[in-house]
Backbone bond lengths (Angstrom), bond angles and torsions (degrees), N, CA, C in turn:
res aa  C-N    CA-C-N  psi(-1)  N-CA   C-N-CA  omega(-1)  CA-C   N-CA-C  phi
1 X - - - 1.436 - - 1.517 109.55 -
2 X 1.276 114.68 139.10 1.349 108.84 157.91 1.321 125.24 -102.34
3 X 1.392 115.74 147.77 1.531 127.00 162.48 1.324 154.31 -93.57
4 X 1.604 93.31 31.63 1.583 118.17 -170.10 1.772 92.33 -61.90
5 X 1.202 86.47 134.43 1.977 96.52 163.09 2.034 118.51 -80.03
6 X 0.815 97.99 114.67 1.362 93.36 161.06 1.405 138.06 -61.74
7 X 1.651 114.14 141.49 1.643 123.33 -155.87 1.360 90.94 -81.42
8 X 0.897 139.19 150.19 1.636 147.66 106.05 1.830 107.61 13.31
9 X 1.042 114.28 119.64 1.255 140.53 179.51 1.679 97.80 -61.37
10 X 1.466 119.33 129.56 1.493 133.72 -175.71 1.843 87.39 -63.23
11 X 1.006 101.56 151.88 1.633 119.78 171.16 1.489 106.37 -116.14
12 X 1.364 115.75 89.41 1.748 141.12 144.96 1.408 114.23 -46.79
13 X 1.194 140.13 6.95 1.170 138.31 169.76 1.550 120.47 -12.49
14 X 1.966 85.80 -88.98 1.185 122.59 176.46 1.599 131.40 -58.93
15 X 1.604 99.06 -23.19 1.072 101.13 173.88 1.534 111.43 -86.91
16 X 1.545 116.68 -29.01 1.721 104.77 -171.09 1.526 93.98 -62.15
17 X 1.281 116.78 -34.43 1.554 118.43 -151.26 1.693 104.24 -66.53
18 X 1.279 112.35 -55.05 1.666 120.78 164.61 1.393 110.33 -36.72
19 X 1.711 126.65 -45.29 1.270 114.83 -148.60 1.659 87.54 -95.29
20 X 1.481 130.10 -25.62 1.198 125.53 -170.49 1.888 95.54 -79.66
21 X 0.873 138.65 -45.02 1.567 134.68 164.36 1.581 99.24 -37.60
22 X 0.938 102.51 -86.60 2.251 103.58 -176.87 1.337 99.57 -29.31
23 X 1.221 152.76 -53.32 1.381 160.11 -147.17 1.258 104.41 -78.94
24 X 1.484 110.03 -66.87 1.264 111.10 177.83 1.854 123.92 -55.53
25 X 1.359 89.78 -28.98 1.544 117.71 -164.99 1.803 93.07 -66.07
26 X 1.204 138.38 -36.27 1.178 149.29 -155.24 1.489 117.61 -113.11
27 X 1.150 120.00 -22.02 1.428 153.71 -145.72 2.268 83.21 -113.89
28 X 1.169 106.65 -60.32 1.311 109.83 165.40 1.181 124.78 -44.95
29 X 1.382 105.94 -83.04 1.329 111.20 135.43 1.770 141.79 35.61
30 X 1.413 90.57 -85.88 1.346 99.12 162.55 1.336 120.85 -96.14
31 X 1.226 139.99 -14.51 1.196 158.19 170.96 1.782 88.96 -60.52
32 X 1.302 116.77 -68.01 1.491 115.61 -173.37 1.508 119.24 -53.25
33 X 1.472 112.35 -37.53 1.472 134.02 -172.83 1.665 108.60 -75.08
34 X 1.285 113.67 -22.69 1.669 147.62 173.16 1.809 126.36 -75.68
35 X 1.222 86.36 -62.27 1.917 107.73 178.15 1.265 123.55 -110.39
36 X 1.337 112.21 -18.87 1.585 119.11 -137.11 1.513 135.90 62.43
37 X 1.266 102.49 -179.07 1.243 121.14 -174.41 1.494 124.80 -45.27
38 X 1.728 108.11 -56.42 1.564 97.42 167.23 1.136 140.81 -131.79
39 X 1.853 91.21 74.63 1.623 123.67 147.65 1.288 100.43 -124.82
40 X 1.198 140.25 27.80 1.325 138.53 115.25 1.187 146.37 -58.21
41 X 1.570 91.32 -49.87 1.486 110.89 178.72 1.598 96.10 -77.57
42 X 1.450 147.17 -23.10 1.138 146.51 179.78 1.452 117.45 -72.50
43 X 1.692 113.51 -25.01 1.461 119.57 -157.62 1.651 87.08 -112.54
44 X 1.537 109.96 -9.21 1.764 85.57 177.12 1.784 99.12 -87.11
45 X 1.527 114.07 -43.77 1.316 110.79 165.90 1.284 135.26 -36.41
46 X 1.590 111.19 -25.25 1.519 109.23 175.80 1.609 109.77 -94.29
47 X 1.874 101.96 -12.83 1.588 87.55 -178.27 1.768 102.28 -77.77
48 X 1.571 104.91 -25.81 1.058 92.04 -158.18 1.899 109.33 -68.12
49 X 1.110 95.76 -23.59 1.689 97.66 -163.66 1.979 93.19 -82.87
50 X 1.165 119.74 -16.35 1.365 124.89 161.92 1.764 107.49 -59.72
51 X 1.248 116.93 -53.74 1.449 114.15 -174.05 1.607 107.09 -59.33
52 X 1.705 105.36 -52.68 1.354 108.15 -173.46 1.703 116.48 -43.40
53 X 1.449 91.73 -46.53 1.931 94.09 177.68 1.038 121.21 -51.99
54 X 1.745 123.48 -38.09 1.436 117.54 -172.22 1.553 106.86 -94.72
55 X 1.282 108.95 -7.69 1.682 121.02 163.48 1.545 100.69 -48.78
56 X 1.689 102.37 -71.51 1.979 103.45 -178.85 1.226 126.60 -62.73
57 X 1.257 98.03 -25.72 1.656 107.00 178.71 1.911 118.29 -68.87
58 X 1.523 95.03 -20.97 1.700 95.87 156.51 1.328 134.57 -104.67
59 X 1.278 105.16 18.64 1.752 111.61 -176.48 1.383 90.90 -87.62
């Protein structure tokens, strides 16, 4: 057997967070290129008031 210790797990933070911005960023995108402009501006408002809920929902 060996008894090498294990490192500390890489921290992806920053990277999910970048790749979830591009996603969304593109994802818009076509949504805009699709509907226009405001059902974009409607679907970021609902994500946003979606985040806020699960924001309160963990305090």
């Amino acid at each position: 057997m060996h008894n090498h210790r294990k490192g500390s797990a890489p921290n992806y933070t920053n990277a999910a967070l970048v790749m979830g911005l591009v996603n969304l960023l593109w994802i818009f995108g076509v949504i805009w290129a699709l509907y226009g402009l405001p059902v974009v501006i409607a679907a970021g408002w609902c994500l946003n008031r979606g985040i806020d809920w699960i924001a309160s929902r963990r305090r």
